[in-house]
DSSP file (Angstrom, degrees, kcal/mol; ACC not computed):
  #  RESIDUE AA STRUCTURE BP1 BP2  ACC     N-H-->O    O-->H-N    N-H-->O    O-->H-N    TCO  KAPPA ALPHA  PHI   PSI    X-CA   Y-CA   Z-CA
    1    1 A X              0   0    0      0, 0.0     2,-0.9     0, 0.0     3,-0.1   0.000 360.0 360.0 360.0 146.0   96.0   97.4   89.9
    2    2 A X    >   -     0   0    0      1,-0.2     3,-3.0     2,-0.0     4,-0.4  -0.889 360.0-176.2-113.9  95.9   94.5  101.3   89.7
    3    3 A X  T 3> S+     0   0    0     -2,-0.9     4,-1.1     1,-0.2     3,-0.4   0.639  86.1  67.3 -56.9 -16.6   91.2  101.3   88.9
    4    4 A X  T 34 S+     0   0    0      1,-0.2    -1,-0.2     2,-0.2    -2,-0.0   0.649 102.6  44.7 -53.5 -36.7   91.3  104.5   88.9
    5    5 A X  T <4 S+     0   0    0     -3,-3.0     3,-0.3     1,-0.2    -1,-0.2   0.724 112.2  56.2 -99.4 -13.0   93.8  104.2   85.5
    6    6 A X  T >4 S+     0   0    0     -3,-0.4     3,-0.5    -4,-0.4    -1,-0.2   0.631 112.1  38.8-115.3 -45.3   91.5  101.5   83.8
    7    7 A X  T 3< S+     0   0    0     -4,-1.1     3,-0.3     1,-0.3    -2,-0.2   0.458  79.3  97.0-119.7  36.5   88.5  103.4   83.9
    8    8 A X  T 3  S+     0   0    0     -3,-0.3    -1,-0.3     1,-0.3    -2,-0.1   0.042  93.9  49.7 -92.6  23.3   89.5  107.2   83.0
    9    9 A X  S <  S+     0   0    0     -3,-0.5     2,-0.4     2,-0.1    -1,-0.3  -0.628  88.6 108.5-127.5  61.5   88.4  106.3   79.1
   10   10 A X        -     0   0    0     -3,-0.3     2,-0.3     4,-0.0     3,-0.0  -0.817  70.0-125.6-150.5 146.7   85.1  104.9   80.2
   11   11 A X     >  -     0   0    0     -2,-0.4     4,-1.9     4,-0.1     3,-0.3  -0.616  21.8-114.6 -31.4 117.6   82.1  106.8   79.5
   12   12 A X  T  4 S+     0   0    0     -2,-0.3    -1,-0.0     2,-0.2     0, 0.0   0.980 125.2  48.9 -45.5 -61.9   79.7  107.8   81.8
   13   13 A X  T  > S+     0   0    0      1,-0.2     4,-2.6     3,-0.2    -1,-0.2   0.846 106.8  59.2 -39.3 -50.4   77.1  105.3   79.8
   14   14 A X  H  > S+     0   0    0      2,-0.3     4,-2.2    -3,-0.3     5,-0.4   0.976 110.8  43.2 -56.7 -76.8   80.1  102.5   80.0
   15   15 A X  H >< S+     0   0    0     -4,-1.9     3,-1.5     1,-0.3     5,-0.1   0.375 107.8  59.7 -51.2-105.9   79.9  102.9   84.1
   16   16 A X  H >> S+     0   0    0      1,-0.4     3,-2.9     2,-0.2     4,-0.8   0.016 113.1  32.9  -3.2 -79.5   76.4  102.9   84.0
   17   17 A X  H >X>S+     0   0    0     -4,-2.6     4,-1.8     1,-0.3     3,-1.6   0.943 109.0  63.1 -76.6 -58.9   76.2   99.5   82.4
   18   18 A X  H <<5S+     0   0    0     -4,-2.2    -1,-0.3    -3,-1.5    57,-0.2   0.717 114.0  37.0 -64.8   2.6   79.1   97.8   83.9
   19   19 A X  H <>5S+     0   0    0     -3,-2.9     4,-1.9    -5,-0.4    -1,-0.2   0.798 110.7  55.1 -85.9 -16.4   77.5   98.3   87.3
   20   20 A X  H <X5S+     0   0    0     -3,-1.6     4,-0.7    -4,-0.8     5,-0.2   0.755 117.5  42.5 -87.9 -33.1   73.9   97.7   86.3
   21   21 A X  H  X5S+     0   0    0     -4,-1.8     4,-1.0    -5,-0.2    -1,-0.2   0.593 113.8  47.8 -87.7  -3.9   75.5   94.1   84.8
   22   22 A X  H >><S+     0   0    0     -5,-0.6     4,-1.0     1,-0.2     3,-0.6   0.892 114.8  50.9 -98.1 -49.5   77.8   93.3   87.9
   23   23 A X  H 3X S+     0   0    0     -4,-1.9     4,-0.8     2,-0.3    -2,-0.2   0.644 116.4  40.2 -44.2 -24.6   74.5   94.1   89.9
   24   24 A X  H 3X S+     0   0    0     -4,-0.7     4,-2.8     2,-0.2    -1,-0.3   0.742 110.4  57.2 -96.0 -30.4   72.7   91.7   87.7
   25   25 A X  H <X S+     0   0    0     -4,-1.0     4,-1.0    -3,-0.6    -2,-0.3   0.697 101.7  53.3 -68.7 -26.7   75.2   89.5   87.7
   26   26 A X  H  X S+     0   0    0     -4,-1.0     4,-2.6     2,-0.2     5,-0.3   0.927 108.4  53.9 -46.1 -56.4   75.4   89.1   91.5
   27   27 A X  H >X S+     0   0    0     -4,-0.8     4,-1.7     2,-0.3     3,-1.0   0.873 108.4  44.5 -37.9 -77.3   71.9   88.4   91.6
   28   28 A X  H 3X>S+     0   0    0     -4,-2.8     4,-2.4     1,-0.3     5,-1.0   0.829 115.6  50.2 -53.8 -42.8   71.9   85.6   89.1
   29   29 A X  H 3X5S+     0   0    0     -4,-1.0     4,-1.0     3,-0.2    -1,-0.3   0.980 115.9  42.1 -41.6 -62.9   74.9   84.2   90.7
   30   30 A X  H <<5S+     0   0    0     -4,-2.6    -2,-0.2    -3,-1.0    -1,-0.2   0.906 123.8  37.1 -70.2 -35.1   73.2   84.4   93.9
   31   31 A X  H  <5S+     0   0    0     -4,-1.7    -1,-0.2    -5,-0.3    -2,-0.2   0.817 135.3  10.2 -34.2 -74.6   69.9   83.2   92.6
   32   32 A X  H  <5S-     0   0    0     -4,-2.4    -3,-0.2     2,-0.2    -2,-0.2   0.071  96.8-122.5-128.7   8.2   70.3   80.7   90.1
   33   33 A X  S  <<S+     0   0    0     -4,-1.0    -4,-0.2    -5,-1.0    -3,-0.1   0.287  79.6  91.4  69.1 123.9   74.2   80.0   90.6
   34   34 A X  S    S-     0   0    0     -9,-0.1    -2,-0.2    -3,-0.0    -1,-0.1   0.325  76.7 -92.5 140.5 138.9   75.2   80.6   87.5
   35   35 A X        -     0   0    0      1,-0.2     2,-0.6    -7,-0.1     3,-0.1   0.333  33.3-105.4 -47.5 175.5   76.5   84.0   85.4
   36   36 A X    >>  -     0   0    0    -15,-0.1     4,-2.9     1,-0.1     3,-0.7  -0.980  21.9-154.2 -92.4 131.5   74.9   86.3   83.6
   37   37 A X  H 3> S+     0   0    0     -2,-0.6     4,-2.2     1,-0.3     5,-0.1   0.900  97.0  51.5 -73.0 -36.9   75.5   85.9   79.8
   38   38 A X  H 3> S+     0   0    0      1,-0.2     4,-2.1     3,-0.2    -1,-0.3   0.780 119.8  38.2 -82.9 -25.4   75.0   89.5   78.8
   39   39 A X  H <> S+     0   0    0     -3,-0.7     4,-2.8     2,-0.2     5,-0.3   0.770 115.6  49.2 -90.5 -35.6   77.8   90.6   81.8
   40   40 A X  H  X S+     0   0    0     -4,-2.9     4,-0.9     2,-0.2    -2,-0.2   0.770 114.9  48.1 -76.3 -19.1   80.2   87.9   81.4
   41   41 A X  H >X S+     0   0    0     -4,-2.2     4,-2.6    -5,-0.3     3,-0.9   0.979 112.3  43.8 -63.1 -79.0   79.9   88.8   77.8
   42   42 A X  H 3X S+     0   0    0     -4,-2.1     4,-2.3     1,-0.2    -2,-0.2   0.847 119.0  50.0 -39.7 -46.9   80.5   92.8   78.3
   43   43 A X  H 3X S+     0   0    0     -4,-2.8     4,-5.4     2,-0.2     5,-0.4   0.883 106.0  51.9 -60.3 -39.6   83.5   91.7   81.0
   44   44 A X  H <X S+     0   0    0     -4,-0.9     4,-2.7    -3,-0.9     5,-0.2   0.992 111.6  48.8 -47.0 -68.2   85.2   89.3   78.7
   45   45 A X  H >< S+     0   0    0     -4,-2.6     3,-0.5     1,-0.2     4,-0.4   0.901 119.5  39.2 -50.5 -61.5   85.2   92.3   75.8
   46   46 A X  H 3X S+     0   0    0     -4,-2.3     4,-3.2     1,-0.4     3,-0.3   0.706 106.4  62.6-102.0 -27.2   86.6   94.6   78.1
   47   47 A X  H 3X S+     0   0    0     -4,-5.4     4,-1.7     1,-0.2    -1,-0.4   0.872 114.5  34.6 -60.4 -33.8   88.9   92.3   79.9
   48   48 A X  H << S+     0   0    0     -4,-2.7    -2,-0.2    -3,-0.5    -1,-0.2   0.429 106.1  66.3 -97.3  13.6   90.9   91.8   76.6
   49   49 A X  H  4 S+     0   0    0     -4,-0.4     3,-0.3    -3,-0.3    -1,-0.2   0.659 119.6  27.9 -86.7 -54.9   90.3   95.3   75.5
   50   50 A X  H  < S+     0   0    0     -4,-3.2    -2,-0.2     1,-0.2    -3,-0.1   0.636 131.4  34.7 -79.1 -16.7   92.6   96.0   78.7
   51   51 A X    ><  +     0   0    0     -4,-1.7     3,-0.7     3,-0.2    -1,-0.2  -0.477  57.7 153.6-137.4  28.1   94.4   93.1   79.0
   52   52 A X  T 3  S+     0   0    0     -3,-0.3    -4,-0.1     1,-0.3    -2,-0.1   0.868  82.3  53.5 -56.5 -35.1   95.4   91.5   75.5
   53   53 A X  T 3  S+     0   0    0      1,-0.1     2,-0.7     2,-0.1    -1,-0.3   0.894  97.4  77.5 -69.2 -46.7   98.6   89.8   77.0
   54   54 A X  S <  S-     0   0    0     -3,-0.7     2,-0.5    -7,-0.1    -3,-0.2  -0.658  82.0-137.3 -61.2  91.7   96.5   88.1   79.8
   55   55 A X        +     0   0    0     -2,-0.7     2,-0.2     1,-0.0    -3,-0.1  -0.693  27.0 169.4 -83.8 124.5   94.4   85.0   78.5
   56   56 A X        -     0   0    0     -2,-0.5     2,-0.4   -12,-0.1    -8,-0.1  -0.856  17.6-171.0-152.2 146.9   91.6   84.4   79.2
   57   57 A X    >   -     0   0    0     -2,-0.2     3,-1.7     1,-0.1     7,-0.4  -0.699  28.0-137.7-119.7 152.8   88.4   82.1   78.3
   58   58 A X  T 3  S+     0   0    0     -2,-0.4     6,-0.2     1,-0.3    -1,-0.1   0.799 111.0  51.5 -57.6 -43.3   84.5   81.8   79.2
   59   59 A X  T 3  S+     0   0    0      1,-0.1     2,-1.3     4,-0.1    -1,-0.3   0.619  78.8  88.9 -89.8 -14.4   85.1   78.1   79.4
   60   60 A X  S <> S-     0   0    0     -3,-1.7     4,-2.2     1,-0.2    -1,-0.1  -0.645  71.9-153.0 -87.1  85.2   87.9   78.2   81.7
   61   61 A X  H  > S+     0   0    0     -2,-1.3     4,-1.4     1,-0.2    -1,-0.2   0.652  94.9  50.9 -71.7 -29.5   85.4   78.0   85.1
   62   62 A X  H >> S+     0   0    0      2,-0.2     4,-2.1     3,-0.2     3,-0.8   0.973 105.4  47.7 -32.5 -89.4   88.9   80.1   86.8
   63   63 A X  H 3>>S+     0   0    0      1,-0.3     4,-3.3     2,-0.2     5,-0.6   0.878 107.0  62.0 -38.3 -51.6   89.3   82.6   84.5
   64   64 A X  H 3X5S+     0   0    0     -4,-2.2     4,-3.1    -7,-0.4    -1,-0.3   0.931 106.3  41.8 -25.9 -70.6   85.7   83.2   84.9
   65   65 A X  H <X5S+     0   0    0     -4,-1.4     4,-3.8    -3,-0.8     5,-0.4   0.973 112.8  57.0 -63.7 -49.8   85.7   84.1   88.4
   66   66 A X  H  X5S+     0   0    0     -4,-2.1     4,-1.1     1,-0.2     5,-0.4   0.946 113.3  38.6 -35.5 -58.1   88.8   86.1   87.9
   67   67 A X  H  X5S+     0   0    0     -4,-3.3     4,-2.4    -5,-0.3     3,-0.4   0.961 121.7  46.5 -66.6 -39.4   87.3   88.2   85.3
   68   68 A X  H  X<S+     0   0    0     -4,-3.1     4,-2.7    -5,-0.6     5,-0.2   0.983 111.6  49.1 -34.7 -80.8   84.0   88.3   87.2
   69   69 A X  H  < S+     0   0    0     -4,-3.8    -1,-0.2     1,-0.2    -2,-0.2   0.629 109.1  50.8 -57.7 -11.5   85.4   89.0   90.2
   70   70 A X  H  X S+     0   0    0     -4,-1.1     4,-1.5    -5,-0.4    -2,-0.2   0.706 109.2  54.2 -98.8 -29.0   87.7   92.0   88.9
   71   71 A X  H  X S+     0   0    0     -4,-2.4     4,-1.5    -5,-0.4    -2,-0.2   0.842 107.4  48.3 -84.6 -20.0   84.7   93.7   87.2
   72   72 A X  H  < S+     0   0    0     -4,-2.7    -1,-0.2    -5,-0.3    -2,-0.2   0.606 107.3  49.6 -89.1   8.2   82.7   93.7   90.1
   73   73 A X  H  > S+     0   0    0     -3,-0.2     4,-2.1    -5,-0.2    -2,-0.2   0.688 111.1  56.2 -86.8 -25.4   85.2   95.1   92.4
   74   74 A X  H  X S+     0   0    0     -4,-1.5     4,-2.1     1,-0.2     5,-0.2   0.969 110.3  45.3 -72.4 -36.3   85.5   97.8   89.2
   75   75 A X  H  < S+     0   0    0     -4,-1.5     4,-0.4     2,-0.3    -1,-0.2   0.559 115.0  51.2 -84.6  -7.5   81.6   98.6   89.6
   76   76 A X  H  > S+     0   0    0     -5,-0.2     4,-2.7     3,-0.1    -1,-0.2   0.901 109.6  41.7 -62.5 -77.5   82.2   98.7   93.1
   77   77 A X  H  X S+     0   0    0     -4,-2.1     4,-1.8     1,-0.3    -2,-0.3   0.770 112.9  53.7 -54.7 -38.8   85.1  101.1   93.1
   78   78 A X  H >X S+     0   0    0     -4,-2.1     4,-1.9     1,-0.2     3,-0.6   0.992 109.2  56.2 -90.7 -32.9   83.1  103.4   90.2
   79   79 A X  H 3> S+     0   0    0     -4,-0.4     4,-2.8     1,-0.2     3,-0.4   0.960 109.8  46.2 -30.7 -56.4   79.9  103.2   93.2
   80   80 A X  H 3X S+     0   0    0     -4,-2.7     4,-1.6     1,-0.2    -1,-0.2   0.840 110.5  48.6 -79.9 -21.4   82.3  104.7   95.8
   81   81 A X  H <X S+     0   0    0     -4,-1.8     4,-1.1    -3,-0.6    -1,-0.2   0.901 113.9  46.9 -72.4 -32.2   83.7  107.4   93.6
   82   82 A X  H >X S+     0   0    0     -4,-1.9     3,-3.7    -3,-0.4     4,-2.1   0.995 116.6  46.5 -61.9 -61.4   80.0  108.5   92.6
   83   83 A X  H 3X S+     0   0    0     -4,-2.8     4,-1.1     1,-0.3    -1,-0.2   0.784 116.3  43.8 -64.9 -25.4   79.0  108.4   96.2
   84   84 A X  H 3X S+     0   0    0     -4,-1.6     4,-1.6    -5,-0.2    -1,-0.3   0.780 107.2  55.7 -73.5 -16.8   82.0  110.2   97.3
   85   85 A X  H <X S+     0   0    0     -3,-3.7     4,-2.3    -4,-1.1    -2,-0.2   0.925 114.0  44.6 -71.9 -48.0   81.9  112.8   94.6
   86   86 A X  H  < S+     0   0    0     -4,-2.1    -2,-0.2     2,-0.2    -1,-0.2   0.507 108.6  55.3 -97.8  22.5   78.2  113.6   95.9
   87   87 A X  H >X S+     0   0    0     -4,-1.1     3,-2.2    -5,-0.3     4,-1.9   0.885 111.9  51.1 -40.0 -73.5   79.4  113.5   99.9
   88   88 A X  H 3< S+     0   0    0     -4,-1.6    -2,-0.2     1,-0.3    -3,-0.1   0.729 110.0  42.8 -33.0 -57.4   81.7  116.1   98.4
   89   89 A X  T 3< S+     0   0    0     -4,-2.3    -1,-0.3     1,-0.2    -3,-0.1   0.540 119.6  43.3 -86.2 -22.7   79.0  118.2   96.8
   90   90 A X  T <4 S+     0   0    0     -3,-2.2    -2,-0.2     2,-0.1    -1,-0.2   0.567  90.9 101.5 -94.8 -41.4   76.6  118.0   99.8
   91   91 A X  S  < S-     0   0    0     -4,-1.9     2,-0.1     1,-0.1     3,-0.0  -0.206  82.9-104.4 -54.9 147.2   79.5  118.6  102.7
   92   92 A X        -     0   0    0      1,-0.1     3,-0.2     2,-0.0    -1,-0.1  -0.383  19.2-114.7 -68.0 161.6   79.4  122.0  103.9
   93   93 A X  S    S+     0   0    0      1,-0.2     2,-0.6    -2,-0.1    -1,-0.1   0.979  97.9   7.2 -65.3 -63.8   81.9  124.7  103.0
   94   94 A X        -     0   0    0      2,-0.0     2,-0.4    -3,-0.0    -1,-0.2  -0.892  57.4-177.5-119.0 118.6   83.5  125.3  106.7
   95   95 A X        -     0   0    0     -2,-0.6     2,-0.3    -3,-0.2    -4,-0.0  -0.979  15.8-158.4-120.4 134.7   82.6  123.1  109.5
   96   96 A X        -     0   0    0     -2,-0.4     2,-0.4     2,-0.0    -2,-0.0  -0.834   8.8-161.3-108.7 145.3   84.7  124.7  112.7
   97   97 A X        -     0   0    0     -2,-0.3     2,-0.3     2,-0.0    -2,-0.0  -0.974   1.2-156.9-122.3 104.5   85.1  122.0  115.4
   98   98 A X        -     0   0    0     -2,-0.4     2,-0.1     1,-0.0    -2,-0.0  -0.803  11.5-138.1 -78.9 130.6   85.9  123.1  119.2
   99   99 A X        -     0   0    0     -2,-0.3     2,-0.7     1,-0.0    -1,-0.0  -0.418  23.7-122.9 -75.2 163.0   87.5  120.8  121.5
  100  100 A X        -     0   0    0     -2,-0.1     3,-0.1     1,-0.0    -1,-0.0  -0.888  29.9-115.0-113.8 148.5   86.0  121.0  125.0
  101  101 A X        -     0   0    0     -2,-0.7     2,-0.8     1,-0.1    -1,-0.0  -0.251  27.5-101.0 -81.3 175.4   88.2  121.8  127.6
  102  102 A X        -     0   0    0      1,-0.0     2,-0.9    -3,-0.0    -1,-0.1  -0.493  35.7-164.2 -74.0 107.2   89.1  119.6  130.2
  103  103 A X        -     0   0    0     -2,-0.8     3,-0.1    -3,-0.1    -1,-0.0  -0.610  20.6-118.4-117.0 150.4   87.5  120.2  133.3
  104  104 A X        -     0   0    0     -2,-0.9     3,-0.1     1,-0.1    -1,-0.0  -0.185  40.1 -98.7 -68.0 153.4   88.5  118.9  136.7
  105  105 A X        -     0   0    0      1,-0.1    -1,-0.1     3,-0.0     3,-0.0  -0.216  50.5 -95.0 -69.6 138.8   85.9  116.5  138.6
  106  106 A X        -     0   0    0      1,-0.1     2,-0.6    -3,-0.1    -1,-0.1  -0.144  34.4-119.2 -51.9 160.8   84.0  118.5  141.2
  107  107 A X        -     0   0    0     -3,-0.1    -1,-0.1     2,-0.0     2,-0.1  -0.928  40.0-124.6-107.6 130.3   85.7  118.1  144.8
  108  108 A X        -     0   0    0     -2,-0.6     2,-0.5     1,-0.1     9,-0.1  -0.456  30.3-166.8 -79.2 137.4   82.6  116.4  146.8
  109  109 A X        -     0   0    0     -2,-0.1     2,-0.2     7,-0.1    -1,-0.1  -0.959  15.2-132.6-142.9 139.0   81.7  118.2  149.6
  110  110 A X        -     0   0    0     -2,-0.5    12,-0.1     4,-0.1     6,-0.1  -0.596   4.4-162.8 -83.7 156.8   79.4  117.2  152.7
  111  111 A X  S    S+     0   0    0     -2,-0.2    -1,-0.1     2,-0.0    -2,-0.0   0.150  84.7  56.5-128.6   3.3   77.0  119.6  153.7
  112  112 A X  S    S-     0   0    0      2,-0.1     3,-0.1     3,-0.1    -2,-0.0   0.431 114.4-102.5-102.2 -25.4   76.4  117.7  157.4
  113  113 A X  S    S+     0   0    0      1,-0.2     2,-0.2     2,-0.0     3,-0.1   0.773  75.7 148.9  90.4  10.0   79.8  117.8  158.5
  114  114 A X        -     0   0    0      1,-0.1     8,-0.2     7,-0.0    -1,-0.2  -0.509  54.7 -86.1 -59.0 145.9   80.3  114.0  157.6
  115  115 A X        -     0   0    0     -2,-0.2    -1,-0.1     1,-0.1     6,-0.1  -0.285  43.4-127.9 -41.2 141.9   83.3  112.2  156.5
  116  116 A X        -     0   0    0      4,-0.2    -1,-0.1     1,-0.1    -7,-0.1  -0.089  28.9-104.9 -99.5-168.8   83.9  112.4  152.9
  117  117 A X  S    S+     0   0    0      1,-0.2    -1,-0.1     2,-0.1    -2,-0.1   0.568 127.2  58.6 -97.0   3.2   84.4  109.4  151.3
  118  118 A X  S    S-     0   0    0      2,-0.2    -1,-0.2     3,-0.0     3,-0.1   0.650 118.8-120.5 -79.7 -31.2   88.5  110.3  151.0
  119  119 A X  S    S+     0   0    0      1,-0.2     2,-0.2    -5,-0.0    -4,-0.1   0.550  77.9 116.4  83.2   9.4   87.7  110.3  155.0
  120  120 A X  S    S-     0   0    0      1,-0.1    -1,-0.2    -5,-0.1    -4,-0.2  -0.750  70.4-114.7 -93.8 132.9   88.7  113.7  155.7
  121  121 A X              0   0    0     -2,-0.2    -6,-0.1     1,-0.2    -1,-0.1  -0.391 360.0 360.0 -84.6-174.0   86.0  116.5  157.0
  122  122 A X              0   0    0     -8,-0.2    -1,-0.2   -12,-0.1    -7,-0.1  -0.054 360.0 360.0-142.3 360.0   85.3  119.2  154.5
């Protein structure tokens, strides 16, 4: 599924709240085990706003996590598009990059008149 195609009629306000409720909704999950009413609510509407052929119900402790779990991957995914838009907006215009050339290892050279460590005098 393309979140991408799911949430191109969304509202800025719309993101807003379905991330501030899957954000509040981890919490209470993590917290007190159990959902948040005002997010499982919003997810429910939106899942069957998108999804009318696909049943599903609050009471059905599956379907829960299904919907659950697909609206917070969406308030994921709309997090990584803000943060990438304002990478984007932040990146510099031209960044040049040079490789460095290669250069060959110095040839070690005794200054005594000793054997090198190849064993050959220099």
């Amino acid at each position: 599924m393309d979140y991408n195609s799911i949430i191109k009629n969304y509202t800025e306000e719309k993101k807003d709240e379905i991330v501030k409720l899957a954000k509040v909704n981890k919490s209470d999950m993590g917290l007190n085990n159990s959902y948040n009413n005002q997010a499982l609510n919003l997810f429910f509407n939106l899942w069957h706003d998108h999804f009318p052929n696909v049943r599903q119900t609050k009471t059905c402790k599956g379907c829960r996590q299904a919907v659950v779990k697909f609206f917070h991957n969406v308030a994921d995914y709309i997090s990584s598009e803000r943060l990438k838009a304002v990478e984007t907006a932040k990146a510099p215009e031209t960044v040049k990059t040079f490789k460095k050339k290669n250069k060959k290892p110095a040839k070690h050279i005794t200054r005594t008149g000793a054997l090198s460590p190849t064993g050959v005098r220099n």
